[in-house]
N, C-alpha and C positions, 0 to 999 in steps of 0.2 A: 483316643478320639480328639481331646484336646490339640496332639501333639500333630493329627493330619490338619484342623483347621490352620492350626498356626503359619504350616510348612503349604498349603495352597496358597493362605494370603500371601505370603513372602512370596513365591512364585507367581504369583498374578502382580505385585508390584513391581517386581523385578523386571516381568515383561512389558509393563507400560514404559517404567524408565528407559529401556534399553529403544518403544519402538518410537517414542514421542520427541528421545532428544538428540535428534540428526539436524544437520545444518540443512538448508535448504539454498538452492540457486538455481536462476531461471532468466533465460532470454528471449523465451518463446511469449508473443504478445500475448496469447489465450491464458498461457498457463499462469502467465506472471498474474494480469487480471484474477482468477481463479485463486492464486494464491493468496491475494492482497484482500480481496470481501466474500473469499469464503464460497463461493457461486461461478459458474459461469457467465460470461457478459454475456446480457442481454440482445435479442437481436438485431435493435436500433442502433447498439453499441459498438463501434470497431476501434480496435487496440491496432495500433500501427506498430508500436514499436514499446519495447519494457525491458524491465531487469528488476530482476528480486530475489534480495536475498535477508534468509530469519538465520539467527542464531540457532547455534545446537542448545542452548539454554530454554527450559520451560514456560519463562515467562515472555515468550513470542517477542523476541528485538527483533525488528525488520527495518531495511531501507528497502524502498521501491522507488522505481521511478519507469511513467507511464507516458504515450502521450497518446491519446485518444480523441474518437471525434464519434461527438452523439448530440441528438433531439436537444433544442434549448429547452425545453419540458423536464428534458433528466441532468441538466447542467445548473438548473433551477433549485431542482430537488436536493441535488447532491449541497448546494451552497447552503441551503437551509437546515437541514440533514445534520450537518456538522456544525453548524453555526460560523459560519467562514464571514472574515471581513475585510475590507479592501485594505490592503498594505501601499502608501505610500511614499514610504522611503527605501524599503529595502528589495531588490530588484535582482540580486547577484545569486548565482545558481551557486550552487556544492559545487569543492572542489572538486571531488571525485566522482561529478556527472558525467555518464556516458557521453561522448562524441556528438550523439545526434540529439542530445536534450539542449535544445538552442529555442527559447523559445519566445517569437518576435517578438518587437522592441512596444508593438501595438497591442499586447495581450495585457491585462488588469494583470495584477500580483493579488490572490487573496490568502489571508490564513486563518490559521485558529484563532478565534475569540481569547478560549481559554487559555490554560497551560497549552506550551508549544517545544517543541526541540528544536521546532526547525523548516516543518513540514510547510512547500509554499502550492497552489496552486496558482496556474498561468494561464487564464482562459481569454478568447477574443471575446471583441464587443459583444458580437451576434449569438456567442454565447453554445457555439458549436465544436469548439477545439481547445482543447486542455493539455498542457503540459503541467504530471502530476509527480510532485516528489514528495515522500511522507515517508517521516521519521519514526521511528519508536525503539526506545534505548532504554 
């Protein structure tokens, strides 16, 4: 009896490892969204344009990069949310940003308070369009 308990758990470990540690990629705005908090975006929320990809490692490394446009009520939220603060010195996108992560010269730079890799958000004054790149290594 011992000897089935053992040979299940191994068998149920085995099948998490195998189904948890796939790489993941994504250019589709919905799904990149979806992939990044876990949710679909909400429906004040529209994703224009994304890209995202996690390691096949367990401990979820992901680069995303987003640029969306929502409610200043959820542009608010989100700033608070993560404790983001305004960046003014450093302005310059990833090397290896997609083509169309350009984002105007009139958008605030905010980021992490805390620990950071790297991750900046890029939102205009009014507080309605974000260009979002976030790190996790």
């Amino acid at each position: 009896m011992k000897q089935i308990i053992i040979f299940t758990i191994t068998l149920v470990a085995l099948a998490l490892l195998q189904t948890s540690c796939h790489r993941k990629r994504s250019e589709n705005p919905r799904e990149v969204y979806s992939l990044w908090a876990g949710e679909a975006p909400p429906k004040d929320v529209r994703v224009l344009k994304g890209r995202y990809w996690q390691s096949a490692h367990f401990t979820k490394e992901y680069i995303v990069y987003m640029e969306l446009v929502a409610p200043p009520e959820w542009m608010h939220k989100f700033i608070e949310q993560n404790k983001l603060k305004i960046e003014d010195q450093d302005r310059e996108t990833p090397i290896d940003a997609p083509d169309w992560f350009r984002p105007p010269s009139d958008h605030i730079v905010w980021t992490p308070s805390g620990f950071s890799q790297g991750s900046k958000y890029f939102i205009d004054s009014a507080y309605t369009h974000m260009f979002l790149y976030e790190i996790q290594l």
